[in-house]
C-alpha positions in Angstrom: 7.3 18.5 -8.1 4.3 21.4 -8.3 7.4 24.1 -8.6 8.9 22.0 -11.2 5.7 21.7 -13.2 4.9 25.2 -12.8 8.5 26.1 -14.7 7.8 23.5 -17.1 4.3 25.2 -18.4 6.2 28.3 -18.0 8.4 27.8 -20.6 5.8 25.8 -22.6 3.7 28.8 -22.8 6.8 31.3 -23.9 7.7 29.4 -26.8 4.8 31.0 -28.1 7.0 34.2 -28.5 10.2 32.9 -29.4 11.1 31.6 -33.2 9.9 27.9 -34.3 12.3 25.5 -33.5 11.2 21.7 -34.6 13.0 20.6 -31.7 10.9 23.3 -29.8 7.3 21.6 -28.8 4.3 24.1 -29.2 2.5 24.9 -26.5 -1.7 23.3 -26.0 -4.3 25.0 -26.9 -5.6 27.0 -24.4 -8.9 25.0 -23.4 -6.5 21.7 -22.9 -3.6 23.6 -20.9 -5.3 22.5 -17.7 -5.8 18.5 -19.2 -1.8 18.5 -20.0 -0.9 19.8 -16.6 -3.5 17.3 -15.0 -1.6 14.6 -16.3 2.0 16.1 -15.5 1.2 16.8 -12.6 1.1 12.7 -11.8 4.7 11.6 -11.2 3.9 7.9 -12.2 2.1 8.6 -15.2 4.3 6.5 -17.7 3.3 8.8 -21.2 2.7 12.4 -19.9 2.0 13.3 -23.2 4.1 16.7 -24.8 1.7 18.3 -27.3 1.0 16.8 -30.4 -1.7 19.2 -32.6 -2.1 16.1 -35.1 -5.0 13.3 -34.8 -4.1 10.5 -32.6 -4.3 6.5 -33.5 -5.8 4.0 -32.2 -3.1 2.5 -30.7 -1.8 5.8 -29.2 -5.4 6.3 -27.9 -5.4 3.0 -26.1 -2.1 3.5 -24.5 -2.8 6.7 -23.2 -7.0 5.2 -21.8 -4.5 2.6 -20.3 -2.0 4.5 -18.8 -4.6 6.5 -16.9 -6.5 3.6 -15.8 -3.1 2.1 -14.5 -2.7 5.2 -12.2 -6.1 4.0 -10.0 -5.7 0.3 -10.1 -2.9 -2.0 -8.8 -0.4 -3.0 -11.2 -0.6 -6.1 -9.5 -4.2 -6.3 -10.2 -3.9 -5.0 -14.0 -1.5 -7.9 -14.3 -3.3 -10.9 -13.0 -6.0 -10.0 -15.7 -5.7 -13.5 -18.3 -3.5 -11.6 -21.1 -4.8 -12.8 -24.5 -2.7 -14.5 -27.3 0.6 -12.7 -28.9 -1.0 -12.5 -32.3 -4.6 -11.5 -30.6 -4.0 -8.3 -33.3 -2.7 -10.0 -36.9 -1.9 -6.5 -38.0 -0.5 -5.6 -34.5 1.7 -9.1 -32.8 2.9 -8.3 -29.2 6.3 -9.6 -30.2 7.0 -8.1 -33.5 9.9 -5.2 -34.0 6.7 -3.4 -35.7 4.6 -3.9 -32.8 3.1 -0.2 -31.7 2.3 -0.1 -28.1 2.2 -4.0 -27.5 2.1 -3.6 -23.4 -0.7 -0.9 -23.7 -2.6 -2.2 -26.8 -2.6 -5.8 -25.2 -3.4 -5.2 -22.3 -6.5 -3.4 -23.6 -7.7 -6.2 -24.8 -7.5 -8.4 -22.1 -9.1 -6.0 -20.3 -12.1 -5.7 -22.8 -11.3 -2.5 -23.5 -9.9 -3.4 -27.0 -11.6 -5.7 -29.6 -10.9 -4.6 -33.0 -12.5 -5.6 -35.8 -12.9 -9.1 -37.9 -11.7 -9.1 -41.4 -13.1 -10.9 -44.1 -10.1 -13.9 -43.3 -12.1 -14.2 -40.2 -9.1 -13.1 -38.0 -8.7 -9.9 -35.6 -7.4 -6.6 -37.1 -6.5 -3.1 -34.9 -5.4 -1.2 -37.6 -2.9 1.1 -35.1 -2.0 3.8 -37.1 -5.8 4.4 -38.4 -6.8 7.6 -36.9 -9.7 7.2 -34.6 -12.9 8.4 -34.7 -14.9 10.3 -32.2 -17.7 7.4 -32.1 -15.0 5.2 -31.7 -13.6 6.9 -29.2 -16.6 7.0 -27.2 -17.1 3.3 -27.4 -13.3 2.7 -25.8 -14.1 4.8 -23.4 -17.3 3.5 -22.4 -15.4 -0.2 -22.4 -12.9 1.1 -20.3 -15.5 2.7 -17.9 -17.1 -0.6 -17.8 -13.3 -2.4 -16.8 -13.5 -0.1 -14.1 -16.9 -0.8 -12.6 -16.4 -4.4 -12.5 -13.1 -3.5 -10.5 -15.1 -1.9 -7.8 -15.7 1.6 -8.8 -18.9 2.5 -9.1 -19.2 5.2 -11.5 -22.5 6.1 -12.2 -23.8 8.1 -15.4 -26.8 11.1 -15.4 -29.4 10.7 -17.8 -28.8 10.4 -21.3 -29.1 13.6 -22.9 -31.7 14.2 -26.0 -30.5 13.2 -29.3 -27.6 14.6 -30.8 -28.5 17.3 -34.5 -26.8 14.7 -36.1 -27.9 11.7 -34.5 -29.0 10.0 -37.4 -24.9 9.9 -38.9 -24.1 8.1 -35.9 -23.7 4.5 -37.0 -26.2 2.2 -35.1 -23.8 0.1 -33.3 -21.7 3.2 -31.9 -25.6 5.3 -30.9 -25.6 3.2 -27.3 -22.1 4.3 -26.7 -22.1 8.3 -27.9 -25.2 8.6 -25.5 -23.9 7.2 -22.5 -20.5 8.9 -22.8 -21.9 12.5 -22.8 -24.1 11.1 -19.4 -20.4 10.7 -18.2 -19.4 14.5 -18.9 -16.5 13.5 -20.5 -17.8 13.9 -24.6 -20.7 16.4 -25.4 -21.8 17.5 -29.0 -20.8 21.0 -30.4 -22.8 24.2 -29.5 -25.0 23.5 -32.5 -25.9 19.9 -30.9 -24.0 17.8 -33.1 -21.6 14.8 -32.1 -19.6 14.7 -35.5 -19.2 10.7 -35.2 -16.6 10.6 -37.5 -14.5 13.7 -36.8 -10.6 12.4 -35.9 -9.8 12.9 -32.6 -6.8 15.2 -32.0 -4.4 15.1 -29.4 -5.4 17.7 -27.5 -8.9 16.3 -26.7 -7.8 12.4 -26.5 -6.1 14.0 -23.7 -8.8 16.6 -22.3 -11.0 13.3 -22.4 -7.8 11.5 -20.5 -7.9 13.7 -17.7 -11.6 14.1 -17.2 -11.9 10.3 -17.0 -8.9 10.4 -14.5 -10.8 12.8 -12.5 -14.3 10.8 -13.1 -12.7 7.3 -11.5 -11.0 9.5 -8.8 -14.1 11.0 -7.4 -15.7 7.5 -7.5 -12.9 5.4 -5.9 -13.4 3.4 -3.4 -12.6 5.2 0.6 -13.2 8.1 2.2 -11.0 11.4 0.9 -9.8 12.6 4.1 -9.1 16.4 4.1 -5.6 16.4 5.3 -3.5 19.1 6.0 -0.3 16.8 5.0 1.3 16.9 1.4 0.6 13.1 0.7 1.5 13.6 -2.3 5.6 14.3 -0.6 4.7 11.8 1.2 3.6 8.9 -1.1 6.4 9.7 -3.7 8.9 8.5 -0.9 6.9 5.4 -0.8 6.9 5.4 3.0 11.0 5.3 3.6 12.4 8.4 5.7 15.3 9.2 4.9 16.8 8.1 8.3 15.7 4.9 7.1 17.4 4.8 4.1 20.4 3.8 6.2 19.9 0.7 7.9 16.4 0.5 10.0 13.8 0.5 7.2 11.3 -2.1 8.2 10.1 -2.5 4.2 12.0 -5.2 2.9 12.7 -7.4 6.7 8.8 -7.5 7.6 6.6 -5.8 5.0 5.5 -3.1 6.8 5.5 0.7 6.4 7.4 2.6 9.1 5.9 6.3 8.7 2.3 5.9 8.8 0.3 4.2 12.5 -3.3 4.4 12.9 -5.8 4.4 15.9 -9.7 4.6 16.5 -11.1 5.0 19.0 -14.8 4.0 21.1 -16.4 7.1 19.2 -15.3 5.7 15.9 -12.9 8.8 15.4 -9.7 7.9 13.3 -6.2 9.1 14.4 -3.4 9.4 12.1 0.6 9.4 13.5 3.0 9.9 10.5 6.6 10.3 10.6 7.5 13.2 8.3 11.2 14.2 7.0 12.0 17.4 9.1 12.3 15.9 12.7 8.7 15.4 14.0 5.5 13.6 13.7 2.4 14.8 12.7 -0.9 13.5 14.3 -4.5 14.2 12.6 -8.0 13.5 13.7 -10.9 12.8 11.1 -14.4 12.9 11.9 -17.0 10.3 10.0 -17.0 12.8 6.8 -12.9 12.3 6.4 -12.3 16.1 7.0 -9.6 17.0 10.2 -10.5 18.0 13.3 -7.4 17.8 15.3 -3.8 18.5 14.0 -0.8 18.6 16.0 2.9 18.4 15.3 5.2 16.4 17.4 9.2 16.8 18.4 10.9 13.7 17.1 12.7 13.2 20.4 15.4 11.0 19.6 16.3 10.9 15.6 14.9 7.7 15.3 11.3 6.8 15.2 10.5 3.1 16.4 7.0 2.3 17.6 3.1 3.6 18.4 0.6 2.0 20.4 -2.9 3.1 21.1 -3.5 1.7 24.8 -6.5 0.6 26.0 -5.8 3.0 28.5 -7.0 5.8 26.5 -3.2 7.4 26.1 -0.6 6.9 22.9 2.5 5.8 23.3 5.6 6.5 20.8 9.0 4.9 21.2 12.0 6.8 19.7 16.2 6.0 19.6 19.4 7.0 18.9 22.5 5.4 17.3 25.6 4.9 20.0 28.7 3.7 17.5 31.0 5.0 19.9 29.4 3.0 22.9 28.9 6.2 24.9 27.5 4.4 28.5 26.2 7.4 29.3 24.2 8.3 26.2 20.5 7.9 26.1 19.3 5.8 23.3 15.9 4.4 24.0 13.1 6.7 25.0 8.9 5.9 25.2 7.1 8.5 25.8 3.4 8.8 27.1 1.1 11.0 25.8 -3.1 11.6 27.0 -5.7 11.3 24.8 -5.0 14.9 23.3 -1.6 14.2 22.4 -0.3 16.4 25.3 3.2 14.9 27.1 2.7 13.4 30.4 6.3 11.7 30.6 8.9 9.1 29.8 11.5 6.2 30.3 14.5 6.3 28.9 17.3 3.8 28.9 20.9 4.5 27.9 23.6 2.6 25.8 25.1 1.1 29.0 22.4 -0.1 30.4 20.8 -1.5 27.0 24.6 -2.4 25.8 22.8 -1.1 22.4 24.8 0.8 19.2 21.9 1.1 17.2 18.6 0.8 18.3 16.0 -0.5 15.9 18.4 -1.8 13.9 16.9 -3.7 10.4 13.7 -4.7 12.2 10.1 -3.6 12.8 9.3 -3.0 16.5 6.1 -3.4 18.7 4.8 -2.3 21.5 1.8 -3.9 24.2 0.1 -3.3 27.0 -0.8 -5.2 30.1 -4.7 -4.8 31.7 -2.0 -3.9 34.9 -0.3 -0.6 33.4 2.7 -2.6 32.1 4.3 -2.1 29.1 6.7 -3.5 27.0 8.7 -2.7 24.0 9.8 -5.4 21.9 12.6 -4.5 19.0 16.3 -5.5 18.0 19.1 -3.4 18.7 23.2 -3.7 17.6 24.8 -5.2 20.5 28.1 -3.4 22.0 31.1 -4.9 20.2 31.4 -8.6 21.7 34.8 -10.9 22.2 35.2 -11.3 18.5 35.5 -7.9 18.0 31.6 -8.0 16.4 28.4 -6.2 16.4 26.0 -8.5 16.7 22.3 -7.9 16.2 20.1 -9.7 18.5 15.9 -9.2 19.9 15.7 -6.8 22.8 13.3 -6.2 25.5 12.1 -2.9 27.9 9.3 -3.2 30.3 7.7 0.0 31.7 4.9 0.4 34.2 3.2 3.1 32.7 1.9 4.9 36.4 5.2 6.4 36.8 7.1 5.8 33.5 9.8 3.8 35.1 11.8 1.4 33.6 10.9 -1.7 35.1 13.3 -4.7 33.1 15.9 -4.2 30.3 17.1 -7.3 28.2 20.7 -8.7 29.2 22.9 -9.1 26.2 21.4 -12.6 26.2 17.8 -12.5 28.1 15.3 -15.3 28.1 13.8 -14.4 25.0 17.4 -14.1 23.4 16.4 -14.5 19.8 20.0 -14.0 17.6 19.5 -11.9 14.3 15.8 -11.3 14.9 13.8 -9.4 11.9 10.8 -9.1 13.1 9.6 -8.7 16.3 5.9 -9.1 17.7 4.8 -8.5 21.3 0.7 -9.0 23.1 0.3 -9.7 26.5 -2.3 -12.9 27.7 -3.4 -11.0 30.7 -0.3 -9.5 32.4 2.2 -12.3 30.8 3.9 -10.8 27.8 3.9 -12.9 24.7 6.7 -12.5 22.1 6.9 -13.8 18.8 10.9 -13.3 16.9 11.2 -13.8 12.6 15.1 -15.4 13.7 17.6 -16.5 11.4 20.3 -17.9 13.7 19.7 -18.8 17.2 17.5 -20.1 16.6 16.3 -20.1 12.8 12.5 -19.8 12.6 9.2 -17.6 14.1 10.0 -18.2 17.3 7.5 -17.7 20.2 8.3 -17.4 23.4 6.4 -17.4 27.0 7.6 -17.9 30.6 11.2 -19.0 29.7 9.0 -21.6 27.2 9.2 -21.9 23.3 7.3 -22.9 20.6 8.8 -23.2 16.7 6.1 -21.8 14.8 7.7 -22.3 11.2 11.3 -23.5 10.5 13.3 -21.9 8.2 15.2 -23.7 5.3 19.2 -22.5 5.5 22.0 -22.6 7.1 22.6 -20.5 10.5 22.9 -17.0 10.2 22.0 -16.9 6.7 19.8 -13.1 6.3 17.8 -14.2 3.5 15.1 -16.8 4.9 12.3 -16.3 2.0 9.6 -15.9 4.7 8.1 -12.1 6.1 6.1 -12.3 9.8 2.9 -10.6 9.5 0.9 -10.5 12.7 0.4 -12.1 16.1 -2.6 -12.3 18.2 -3.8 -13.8 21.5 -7.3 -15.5 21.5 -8.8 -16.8 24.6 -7.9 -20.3 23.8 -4.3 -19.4 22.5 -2.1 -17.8 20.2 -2.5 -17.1 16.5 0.7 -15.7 13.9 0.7 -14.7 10.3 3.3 -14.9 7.9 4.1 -15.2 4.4 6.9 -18.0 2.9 8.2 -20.0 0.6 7.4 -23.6 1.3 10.9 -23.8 3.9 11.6 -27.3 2.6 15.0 -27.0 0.0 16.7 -23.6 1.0 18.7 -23.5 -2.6 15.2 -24.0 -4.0 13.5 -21.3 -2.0 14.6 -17.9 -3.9 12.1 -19.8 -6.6 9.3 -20.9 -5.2 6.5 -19.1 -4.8 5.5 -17.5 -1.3 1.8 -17.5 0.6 0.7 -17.4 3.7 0.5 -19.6 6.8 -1.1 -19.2 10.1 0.3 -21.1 12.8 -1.7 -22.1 16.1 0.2 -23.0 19.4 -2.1 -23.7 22.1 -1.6 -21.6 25.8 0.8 -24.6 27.1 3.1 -24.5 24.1 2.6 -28.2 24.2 2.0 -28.1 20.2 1.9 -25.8 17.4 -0.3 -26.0 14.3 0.6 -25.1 10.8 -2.1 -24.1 8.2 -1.3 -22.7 4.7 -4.5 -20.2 3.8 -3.1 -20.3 0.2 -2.0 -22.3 -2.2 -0.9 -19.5 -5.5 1.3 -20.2 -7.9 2.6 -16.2 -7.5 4.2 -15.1 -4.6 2.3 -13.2 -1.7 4.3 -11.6 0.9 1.9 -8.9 2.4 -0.5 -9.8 4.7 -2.2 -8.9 8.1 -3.8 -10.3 11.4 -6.4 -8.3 12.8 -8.1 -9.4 16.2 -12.6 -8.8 15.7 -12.7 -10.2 19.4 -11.7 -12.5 21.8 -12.6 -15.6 19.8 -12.9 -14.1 16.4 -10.0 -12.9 13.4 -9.3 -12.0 10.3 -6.1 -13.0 8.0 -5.9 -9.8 5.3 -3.4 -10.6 2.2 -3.0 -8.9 -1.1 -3.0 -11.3 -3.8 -3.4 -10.1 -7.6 -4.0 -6.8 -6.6 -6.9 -7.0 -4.5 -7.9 -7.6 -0.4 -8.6 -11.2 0.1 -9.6 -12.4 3.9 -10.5 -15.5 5.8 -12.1 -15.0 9.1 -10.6 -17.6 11.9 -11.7 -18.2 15.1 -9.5 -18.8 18.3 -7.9 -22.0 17.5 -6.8 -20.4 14.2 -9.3 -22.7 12.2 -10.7 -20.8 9.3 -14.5 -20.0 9.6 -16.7 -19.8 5.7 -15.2 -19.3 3.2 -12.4 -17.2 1.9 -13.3 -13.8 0.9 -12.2 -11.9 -2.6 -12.4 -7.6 -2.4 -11.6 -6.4 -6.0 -12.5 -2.9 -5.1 -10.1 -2.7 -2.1 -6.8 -2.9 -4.1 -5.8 -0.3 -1.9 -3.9 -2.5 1.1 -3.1 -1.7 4.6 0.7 -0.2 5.0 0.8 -1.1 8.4 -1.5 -2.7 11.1 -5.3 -1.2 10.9 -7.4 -0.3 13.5 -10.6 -1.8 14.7 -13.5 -0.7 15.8 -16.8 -2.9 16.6 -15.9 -5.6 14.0 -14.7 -3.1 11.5 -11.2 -2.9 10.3 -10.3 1.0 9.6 -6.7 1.9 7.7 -5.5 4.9 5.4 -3.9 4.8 3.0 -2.5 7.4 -0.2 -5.0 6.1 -3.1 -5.8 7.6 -6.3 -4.5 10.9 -5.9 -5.4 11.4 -2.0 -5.2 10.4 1.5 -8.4 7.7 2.1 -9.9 6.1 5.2 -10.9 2.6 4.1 -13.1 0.4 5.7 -13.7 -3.3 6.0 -16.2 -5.2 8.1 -15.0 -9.0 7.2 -18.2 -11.6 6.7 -17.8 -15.3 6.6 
């Protein structure tokens, strides 16, 4: 992207030698080269603008305030903002051929950012194509500033500066507005003091003031930057799918998780990053309490699959890796854990091969976990690609390793239909009640719900609406916890009453309850939206004590719970956290620690949940 860029100002900046073309654009001035490439530089920003040496509208202006803005906050967020009417604007209806920027103009105005002006009919004018004043300017952008302080960033201005040479052409209403801008930095009077209030704004300062308020609501985001030596930016632009994924083991669109990105802390409060880059290895950074890095290290993929982390209460990491076996080699290793100490240093590994595991593809459409017992015990829980059966088939099915982590040896590998046989399982979830591993399956066959399982004992935590084997099952697991009076799991669904119905019904979220006996099983849903949720998260405070995390319009909401799953207060709304969890978070003393690529740049983001 940056070598691409860097061509495209090349050439920009040698058509000043060659011959006008009016296909040819010019290049920016000088002092607004470094605004354009600011903006270029951003691969989702929807109107990089090519240079344009004429004054800009209004309507261009508030498309381009809006595009930025729409860079920092969540598009979910930006759209569960009450839109105003379709003729809000007489001169300017959303759903007229004429209409000039209707999605940016609009949503301006919902947003408070746009209010145009009354006319004598007593109805709403925005004059689009008017050219735009530098007072009026500053007003927008003061109104926009404003959007984004009530959204949770908390810019701050400096002191108003003296009065401007010309204050006294300033019109009255526009004087609290052409102050409080220049206490931003982002418009200052001329080098003989003056503002020039009504001075059109050209292009090639709407968009110097573009990127400087870009670069304002970046430094005053909500997180910690975190001074990583990774290319987020590489990183983020892939969206979190390797290209290994790509294939057939992405976890995304089964369970709502991330595969590349794990995170630990640990008793000192220090934060851990594992990431799963592109070229064969893993990459593992440690960030002290002022986000910069104080351990790096790189890390062999071992086997060309990447399936699961843990951070054991042991004080060592643990990483679980696999290969694909199509030809149903017996021989051929393709599962692998391996152990590391509490500097990322090797200390060894169990491996388990296709015969043994009767496995073609390890990891196969699913999202694997891993736990460990208070004993040393470990177990993997994933879904593999069974060896071809009778029928000549592949069948994908839940699958099992236990490891006692002394020695590394295997200690049990799942039959082609163990105990816990779950039949098409998307989702699997493992914790252990003292040294008695809990699972939890997201099945949609054999059988067709969340399925936990304990002992050689179930418990249906939510049936799913559709026939057997169908894939789609409108429904996403989300965590699973162990309390000291029993077991807790998150999901998101559709209400799983009318399958044909499902695909249009709304989704939210559900915590189900089964006490230790699996004598019963509770269902609650935490919400009740009329828009579909499907990403949440399950976080464990303490033994008695939890917090259900889902994104809905863009922001965190919680609910703390306490063991029996019963919600404690009231629920809890975070618009300034629109930045979510990509996969589980870390916690530390009551505080919920993640990271997550945010406006521009790696952040550590914190959350200590109250009632």
């Amino acid at each position: 992207m940056k070598r691409a860029l860097s061509l495209l100002l090349s050439l920009v900046l040698l058509v000043g030698v060659l011959p006008t073309a009016g296909a040819i654009p010019l290049p920016p001035p000088d002092w607004a080269l470094s605004a354009y490439q600011r903006l270029q530089e951003e691969p989702n920003y929807s109107s990089a603008p090519l240079f344009n040496s004429g004054p800009i509208t209004r309507a261009e202006f508030l498309n381009l305030v809006m595009d930025t803005l729409q860079l920092l906050l969540s598009p979910d967020y930006l759209a569960s903002i009450p839109p105003v009417e379709d003729d809000y604007f007489m001169d300017n209806p959303r759903g007229a051929s004429s209409s000039y920027y209707p999605d940016g103009v609009y949503k301006a105005a919902a947003c408070g950012i746009a209010e145009g002006r009354m006319g004598e009919d007593g109805l709403r004018y925005l004059d689009p194509l008017n050219p735009l004043t530098r007072q009026e300017c500053a007003k927008i952008l003061c109104s926009a500033l404003d959007f984004a302080i009530d959204s949770g960033y908390p810019v701050t201005a400096a002191e108003a500066p003296a009065p401007y040479a010309d204050q006294a052409s300033i019109a009255a209403w526009a004087a609290p507005y052409t102050g409080r801008i220049a206490g931003y930095g982002l418009m200052v009077g001329d080098q003989s003091g003056n503002f020039a209030p009504l001075a059109q704004l050209d292009w090639p300062s709407a968009v110097v003031l573009a990127a400087r308020t870009l670069d304002l609501l970046t430094e005053s985001a909500p997180g910690l930057i975190l001074q990583s030596a990774l290319d987020w930016e590489v990183l983020s632009s892939l969206g979190g799918y390797s290209t290994r994924g790509l294939r057939r083991y992405t976890a995304q669109p089964w369970t709502g998780y991330d595969y590349d990105l794990r995170v630990a802390v640990d008793e000192a409060g220090t934060v851990t990053s594992v990431v799963a880059l592109y070229d064969d290895q893993l990459a593992v950074e440690r960030f002290d309490a002022a986000g910069n890095v104080t351990f790096s290290k790189s890390l062999p993929m071992e086997l060309p699959l990447f399936g699961a982390f843990l951070a054991g209460s042991d004080g060592r990491y643990y990483l679980a890796f696999g290969e694909a076996n199509l030809e149903e080699n017996d021989e051929k290793e393709v599962w692998r854990i391996v152990q590391y100490d509490a500097g990322w240093n090797r200390l060894g590994a169990a491996s388990v091969t296709g015969g043994s595991s009767l496995s073609t593809f390890p990891f196969d459409c699913t999202l694997a976990r891993m736990a460990l017992s208070d004993s040393g015990e470990l177990t993997l829980h994933a879904a593999r690609e069974r060896y071809a059966s009778g029928d000549g088939l592949n069948h994908q099915s839940n699958f099992t390793i236990t490891v006692d982590t002394a020695d590394m040896s295997v200690k049990s590998v799942s039959t082609p239909f163990p105990n816990n046989h779950v039949g098409h399982s998307f989702g699997q979830f493992v914790q252990y009640d003292g040294d008695i591993p809990v699972t939890v399956d997201h099945g949609d066959a054999y059988p067709r719900s969340f399925y936990l399982q304990k002992d050689g004992q179930g418990a249906t935590l939510l049936a799913l609406a559709g026939t057997t084997g169908e894939n789609v099952t409108h429904a996403i697991g989300s965590g699973f916890e162990v309390s000291d009076r029993g077991y807790l799991f998150l999901g998101c669904s559709a209400p799983q009453k009318d399958f044909a119905a499902e695909g249009k019904a709304p989704w939210n979220v559900f915590l189900s309850y089964a006490d230790k006996d699996l004598s019963s099983a509770t269902l609650t849903w935490l919400t009740q939206s009329e828009n579909t949720i499907d990403t949440a998260r399950l976080v464990k405070l303490n033994e008695n004590s939890f917090a259900a995390l889902w994104l809905q319009d863009g922001c965190l909401h919680y609910q703390k719970l306490d063991g029996a799953g019963t919600p404690v207060g009231q629920e809890q709304i975070r618009p300034d956290l629109t930045a979510f969890p990509p996969t589980q978070p870390a916690v530390h003393n009551g505080t919920i620690y993640w990271i997550q690529y945010f406006a521009g740049h790696p952040r550590l983001f914190t959350l200590t949940p109250e009632a």
